[in-house]
C-alpha positions as CSV (number, residue, x, y, z in Angstrom):
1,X,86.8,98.1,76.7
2,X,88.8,95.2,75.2
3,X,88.7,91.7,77.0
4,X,92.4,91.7,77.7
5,X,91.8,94.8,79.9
6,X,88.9,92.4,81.8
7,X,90.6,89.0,82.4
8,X,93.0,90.1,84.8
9,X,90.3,92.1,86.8
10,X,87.9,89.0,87.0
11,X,90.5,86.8,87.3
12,X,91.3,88.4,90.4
13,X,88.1,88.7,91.8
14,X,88.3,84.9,91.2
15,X,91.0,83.8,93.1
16,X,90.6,86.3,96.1
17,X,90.2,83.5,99.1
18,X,87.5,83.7,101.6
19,X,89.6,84.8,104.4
20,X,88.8,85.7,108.1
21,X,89.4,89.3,108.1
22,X,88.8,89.9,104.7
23,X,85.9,92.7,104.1
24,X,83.9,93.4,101.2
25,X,82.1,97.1,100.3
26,X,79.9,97.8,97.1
27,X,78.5,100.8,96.2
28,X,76.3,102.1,93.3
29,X,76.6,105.7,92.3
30,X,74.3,107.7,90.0
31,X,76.4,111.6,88.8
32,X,74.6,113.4,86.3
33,X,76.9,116.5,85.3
34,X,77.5,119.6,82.9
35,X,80.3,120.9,80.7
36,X,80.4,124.3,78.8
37,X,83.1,122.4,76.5
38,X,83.1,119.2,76.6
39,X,85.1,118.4,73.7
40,X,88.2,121.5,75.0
41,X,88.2,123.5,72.0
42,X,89.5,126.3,71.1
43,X,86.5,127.2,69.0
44,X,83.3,125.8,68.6
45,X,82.5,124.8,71.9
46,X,79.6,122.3,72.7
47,X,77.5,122.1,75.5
48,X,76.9,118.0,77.0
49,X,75.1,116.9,79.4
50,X,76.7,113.6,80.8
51,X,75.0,111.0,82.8
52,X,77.5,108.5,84.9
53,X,76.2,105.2,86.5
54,X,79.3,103.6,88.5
55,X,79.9,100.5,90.3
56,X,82.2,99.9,92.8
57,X,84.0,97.2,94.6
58,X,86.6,97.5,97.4
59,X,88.3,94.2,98.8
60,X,90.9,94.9,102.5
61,X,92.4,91.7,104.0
62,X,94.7,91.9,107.0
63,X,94.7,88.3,108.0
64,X,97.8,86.2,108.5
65,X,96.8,84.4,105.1
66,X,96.3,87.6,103.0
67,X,97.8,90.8,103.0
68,X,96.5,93.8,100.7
69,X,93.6,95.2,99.1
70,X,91.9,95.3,95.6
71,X,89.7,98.6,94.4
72,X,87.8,98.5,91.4
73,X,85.1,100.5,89.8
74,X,83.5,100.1,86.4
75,X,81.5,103.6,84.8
76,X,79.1,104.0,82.3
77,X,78.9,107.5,80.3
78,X,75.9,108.5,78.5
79,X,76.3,111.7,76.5
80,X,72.7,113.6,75.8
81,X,74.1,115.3,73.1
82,X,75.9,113.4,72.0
83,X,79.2,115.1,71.2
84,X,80.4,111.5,71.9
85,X,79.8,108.1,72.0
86,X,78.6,106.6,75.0
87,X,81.3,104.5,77.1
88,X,82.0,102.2,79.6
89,X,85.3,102.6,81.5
90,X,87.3,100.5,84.1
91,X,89.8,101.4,87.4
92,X,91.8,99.0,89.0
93,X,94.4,98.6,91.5
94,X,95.4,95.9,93.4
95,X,98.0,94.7,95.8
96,X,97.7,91.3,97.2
97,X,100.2,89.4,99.1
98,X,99.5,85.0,100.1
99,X,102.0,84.0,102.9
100,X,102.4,80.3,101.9
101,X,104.9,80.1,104.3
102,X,104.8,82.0,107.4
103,X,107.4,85.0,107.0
104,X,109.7,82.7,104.3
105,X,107.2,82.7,101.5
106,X,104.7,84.9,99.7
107,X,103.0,85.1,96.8
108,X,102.3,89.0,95.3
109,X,99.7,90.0,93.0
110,X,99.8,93.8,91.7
111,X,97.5,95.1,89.3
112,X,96.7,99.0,87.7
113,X,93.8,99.3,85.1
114,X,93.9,102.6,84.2
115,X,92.4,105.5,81.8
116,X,95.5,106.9,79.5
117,X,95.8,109.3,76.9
118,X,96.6,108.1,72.9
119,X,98.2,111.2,72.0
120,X,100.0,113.3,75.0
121,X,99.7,116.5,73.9
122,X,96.4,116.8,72.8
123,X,93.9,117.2,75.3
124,X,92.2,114.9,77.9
125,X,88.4,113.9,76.0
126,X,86.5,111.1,75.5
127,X,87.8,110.6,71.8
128,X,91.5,110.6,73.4
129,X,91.4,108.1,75.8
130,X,92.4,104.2,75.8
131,X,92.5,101.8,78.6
132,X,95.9,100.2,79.5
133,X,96.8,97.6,82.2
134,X,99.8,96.5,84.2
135,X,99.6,93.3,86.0
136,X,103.1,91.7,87.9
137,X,102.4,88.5,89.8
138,X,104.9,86.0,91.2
139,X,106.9,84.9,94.2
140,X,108.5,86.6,97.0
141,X,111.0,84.9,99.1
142,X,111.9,86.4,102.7
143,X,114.7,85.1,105.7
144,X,116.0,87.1,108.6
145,X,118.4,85.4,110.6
146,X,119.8,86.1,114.0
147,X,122.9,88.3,113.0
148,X,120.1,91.1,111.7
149,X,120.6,90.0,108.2
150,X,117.6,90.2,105.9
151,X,117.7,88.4,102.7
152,X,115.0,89.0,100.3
153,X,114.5,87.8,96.6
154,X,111.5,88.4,94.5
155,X,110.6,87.0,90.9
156,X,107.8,88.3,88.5
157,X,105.9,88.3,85.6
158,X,104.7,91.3,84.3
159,X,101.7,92.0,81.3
160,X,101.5,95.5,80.2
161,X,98.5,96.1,77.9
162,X,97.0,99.2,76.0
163,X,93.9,98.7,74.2
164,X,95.0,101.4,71.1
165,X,98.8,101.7,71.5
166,X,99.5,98.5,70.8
167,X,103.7,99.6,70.7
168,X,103.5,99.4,74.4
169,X,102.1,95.6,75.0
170,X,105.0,93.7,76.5
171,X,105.6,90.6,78.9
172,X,108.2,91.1,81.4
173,X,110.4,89.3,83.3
174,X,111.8,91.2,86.5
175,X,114.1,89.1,88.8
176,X,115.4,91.0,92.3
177,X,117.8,90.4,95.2
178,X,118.4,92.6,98.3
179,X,120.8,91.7,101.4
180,X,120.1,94.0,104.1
181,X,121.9,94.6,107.6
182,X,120.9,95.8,110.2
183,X,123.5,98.5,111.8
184,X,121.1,99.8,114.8
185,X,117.8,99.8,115.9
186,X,117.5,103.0,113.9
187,X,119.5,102.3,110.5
188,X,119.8,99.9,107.7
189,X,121.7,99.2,104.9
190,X,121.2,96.6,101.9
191,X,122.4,95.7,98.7
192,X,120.6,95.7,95.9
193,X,120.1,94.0,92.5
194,X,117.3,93.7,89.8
195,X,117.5,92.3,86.3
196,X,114.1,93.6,84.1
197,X,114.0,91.5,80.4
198,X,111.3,93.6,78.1
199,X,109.9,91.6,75.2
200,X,107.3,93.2,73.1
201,X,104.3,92.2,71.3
202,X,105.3,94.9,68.1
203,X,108.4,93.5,66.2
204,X,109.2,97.5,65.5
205,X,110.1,98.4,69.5
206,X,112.9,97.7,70.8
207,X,113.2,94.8,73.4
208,X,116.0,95.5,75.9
209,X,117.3,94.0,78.9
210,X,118.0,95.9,82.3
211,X,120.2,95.6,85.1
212,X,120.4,98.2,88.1
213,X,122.7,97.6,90.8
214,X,122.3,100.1,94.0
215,X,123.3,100.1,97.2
216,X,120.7,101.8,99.9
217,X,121.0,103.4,103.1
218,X,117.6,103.9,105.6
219,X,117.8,105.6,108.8
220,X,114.8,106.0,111.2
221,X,114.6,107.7,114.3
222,X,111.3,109.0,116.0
223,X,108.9,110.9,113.5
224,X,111.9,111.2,110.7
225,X,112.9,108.5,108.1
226,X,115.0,108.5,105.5
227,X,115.9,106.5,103.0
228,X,119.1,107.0,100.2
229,X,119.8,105.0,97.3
230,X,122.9,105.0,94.9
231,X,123.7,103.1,92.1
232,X,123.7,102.3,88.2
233,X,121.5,101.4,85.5
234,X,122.7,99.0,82.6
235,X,119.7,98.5,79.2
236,X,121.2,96.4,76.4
237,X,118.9,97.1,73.2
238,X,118.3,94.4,70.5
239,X,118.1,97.1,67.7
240,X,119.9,100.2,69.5
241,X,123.3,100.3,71.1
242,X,123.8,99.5,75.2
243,X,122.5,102.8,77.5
244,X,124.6,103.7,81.0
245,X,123.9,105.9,83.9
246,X,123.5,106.8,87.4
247,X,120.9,105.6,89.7
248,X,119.8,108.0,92.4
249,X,116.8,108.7,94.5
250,X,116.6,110.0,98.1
251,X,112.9,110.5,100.3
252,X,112.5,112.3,103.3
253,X,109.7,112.0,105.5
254,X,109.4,114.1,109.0
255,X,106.4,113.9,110.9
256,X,106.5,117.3,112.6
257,X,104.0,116.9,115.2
258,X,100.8,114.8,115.7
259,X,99.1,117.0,113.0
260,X,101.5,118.0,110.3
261,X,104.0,115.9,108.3
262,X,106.3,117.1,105.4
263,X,107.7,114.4,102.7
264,X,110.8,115.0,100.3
265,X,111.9,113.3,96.9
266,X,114.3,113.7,94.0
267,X,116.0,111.3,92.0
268,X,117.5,110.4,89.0
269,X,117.0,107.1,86.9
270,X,115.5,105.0,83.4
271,X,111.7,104.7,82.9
272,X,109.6,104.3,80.7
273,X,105.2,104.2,80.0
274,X,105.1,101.0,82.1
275,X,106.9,101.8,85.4
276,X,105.4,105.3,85.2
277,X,102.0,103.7,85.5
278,X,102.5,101.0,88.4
279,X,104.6,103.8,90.3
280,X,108.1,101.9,90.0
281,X,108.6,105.6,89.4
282,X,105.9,108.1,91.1
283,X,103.5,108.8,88.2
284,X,103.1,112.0,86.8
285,X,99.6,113.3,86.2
286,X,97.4,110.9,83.7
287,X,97.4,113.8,81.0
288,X,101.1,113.9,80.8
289,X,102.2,110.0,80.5
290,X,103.3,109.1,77.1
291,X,101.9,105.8,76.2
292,X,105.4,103.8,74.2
293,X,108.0,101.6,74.1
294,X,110.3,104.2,74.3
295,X,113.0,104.7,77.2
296,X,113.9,107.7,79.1
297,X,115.7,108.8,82.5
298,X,114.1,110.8,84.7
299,X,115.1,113.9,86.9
300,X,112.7,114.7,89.7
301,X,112.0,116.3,93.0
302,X,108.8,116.6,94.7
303,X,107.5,117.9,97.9
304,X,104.4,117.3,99.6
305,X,102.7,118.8,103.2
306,X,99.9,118.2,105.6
307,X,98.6,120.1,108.4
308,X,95.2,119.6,109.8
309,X,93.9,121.9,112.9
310,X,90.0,121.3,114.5
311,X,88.1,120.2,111.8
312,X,90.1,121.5,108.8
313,X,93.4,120.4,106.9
314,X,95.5,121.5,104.0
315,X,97.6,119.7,102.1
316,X,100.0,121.0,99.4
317,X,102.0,119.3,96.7
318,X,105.1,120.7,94.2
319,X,106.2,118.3,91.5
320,X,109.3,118.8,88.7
321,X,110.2,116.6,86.4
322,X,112.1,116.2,83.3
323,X,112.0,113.5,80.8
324,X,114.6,112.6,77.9
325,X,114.2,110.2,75.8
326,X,117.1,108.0,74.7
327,X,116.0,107.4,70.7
328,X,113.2,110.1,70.3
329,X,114.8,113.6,71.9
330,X,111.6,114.8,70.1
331,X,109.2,113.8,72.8
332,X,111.7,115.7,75.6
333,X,109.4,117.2,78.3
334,X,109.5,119.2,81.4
335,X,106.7,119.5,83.9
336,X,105.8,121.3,86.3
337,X,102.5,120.7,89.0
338,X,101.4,122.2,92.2
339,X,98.1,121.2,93.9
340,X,96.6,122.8,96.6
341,X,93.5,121.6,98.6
342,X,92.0,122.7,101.9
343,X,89.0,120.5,103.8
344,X,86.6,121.2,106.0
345,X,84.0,119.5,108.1
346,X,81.0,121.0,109.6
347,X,79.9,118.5,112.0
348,X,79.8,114.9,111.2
349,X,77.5,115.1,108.2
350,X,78.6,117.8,105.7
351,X,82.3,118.5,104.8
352,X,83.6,120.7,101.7
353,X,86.9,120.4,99.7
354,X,88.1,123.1,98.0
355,X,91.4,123.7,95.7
356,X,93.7,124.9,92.9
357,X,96.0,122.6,90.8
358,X,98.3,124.1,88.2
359,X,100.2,122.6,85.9
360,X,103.0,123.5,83.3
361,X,104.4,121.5,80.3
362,X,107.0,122.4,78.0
363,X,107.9,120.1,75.1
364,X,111.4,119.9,73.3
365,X,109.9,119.1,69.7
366,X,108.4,122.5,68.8
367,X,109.0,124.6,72.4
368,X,105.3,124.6,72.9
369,X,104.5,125.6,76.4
370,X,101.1,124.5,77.7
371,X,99.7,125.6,81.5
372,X,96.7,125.1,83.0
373,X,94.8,126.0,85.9
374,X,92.2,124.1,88.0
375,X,90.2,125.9,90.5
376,X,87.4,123.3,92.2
377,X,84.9,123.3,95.3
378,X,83.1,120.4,96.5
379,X,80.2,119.4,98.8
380,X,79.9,115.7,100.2
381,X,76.8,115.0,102.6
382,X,76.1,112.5,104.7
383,X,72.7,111.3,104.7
384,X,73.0,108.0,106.6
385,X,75.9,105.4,107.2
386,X,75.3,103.8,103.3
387,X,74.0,106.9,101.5
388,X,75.6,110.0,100.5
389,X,75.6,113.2,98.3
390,X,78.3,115.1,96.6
391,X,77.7,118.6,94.5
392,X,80.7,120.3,92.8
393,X,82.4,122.9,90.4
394,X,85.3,122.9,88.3
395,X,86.9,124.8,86.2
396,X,89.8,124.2,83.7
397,X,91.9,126.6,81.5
398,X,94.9,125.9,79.4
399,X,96.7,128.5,77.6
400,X,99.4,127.1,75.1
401,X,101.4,129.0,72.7
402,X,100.2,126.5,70.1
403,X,96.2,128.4,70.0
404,X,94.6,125.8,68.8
405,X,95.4,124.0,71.9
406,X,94.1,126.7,74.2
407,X,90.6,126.2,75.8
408,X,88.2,126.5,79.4
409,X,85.5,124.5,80.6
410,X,83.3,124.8,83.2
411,X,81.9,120.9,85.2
412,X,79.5,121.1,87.2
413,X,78.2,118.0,88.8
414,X,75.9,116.3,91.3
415,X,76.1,112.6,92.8
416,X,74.0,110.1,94.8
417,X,75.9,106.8,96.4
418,X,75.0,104.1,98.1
419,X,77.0,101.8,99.7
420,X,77.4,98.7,102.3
């Protein structure tokens, strides 16, 4: 892992204040595991046995100082036979807000270390992985007056890093304004402005400067919110010629009674690698983000619902989206995912989880149409408050009309944590 991917991390962990209400958890985890392919060939499969040692670190602060949390664990991957090269790997995400001055003044702090793929449409292994990071500090300013007028203004500087795709390194200058007023108890509306200026480290991608202006409506009332945005985007290139279009997203959330809630969203709007990751846009599963400089709007609607009934819940989630690409319609891609997972608990040491997830790409350059399916059962078991066990199955198939890129796998795993 590259030292640029560390800094931020540690330099987090540095400036994190002592804080009354602030609580730290560690916990050490040892998962030794087994593939059938670990490397996701078509032919030629080869056996691995993998042995995981993990760290972790978990930071939650709901003081009047600081506001937020910060997750990170760092992994270790030894591969018996090795098929690959043992590695270390590193999660982050943080989200820290300072008030400097109570209710007027904050300070934010936002950070996503994360595994991503090098090439998209090859497949998720160890030889196709790099780590990228995303960090956005800066200040937040905040007034309410009397009237029910909220003003709100919000200045940052954001890093993106990958430690192999060195096209999508950037700093980031994001500068954003929002006048709300308050109609009723139960509805809101604001205007809304943000101006994004993209320099990157590779003198080959295009820098470009952003403006979206958008005017946003939120109604809530009892156990149903909703919240609809309308607008325009503006990108000036420095090589390419100026893009134009339509900003639209609208979320729905009802919560139907005290055990069941149903969520709804679709929108319309410019991306690209960066905002995918830190969720300025809800990110797509890790295997289907395309690591670039490259710009592209996105269409999407997703649903998602809960229900949970005595000691058992199930929880379902639908996902479309379609990506185009403003100067490589080559890299065009729909996709497609549904998850479904049902929990149980059997008393208030053992508890199972067991699911399906499929998924469907189809890309533009070649009409290559990948899907794959994900059935998995796990076992988690309480053996005291700070120590714990988890066994597990999964199993992965992806049929493509490209053979070489078909393949299955069967995991099987075991773990032991501690924690305090």
């Amino acid at each position: 892992m590259s030292y640029r991917a560390v800094l931020p991390v540690m330099g987090l962990l540095l400036v994190i204040p002592p804080a009354q209400g602030g609580q730290w958890h560690y916990s050490i985890e040892y998962e030794p595991s087994y593939s059938s392919n670990i490397a996701r060939t078509a032919e030629n499969e080869r056996e691995e046995f993998v042995h995981a040692w993990r760290v972790g670190l978990r930071y939650d602060d709901r003081s009047a100082v600081v506001e937020g949390m910060v997750n990170l664990d760092v992994e270790h991957l030894s591969y018996t036979n090795g098929v690959f090269r043992d590695q270390n790997r590193s999660y982050l995400n943080a989200d820290l807000t300072w008030s400097l001055v109570r209710d007027r003044l904050f300070w934010v702090i936002e950070d996503t270390l994360s595994n991503e793929p090098v090439m998209s449409r090859q497949v998720w292994v160890p030889g196709n992985i790099q780590q990228t990071n995303l960090l956005s500090t800066g200040p937040r300013l905040s007034y309410r007056f009397d009237n029910g007028i909220h003003l709100v203004a919000d200045l940052r500087y954001i890093n993106s890093y990958a430690e192999i795709t060195d096209e999508f390194n950037s700093n980031r200058l994001y500068l954003a304004g929002s006048v709300a007023q308050d109609l009723s108890v139960q509805t809101e509306i604001s205007a809304n402005l943000a101006w994004t200026g993209v320099d990157f480290d590779n003198r080959e991608a295009d820098d470009y400067r952003r403006l979206d202006i958008f005017a946003a409506w939120d109604w809530q009332q009892g156990h149903t919110g909703i919240r609809f945005e309308l607008g325009g985007t503006r990108i000036n290139f420095s090589f390419a010629d100026q893009a134009s279009g339509p900003l639209f997203r609208l979320t729905g959330n009802r919560q139907i009674s005290s055990v069941s809630r149903l969520k709804v969203a679709l929108g319309h709007a410019f991306s690209d690698a960066a905002q995918q990751i830190t969720g300025d846009t809800r990110a797509t599963p890790i295997s289907s983000n395309i690591i670039s400089s490259q710009v592209y709007t996105v269409s999407e609607v997703e649903t998602s619902y809960r229900t949970e009934w005595v000691s058992s819940a199930i929880e379902a989630t639908i996902n479309y989206q379609r990506q185009n690409f403003l100067d490589s319609s080559d890299l065009d891609q729909n996709l497609s995912n549904m998850r479904l997972v049902w929990s149980k608990g059997f008393g208030a040491s053992v508890s199972m989880e067991a699911g399906i997830s499929l998924s469907r790409t189809i890309y533009e350059l070649d009409k290559r149409k990948d899907s794959v399916v994900s059935p998995f059962v796990g076992f988690h078991f309480r053996r005291t408050s700070r120590l714990d066990y988890r066994l597990g199955v999964d199993w992965e198939e992806r049929e493509s009309t490209t053979d070489s890129a078909e393949y299955s796998e069967l995991q099987v795993y075991a773990a032991v944590r501690y924690q305090h």
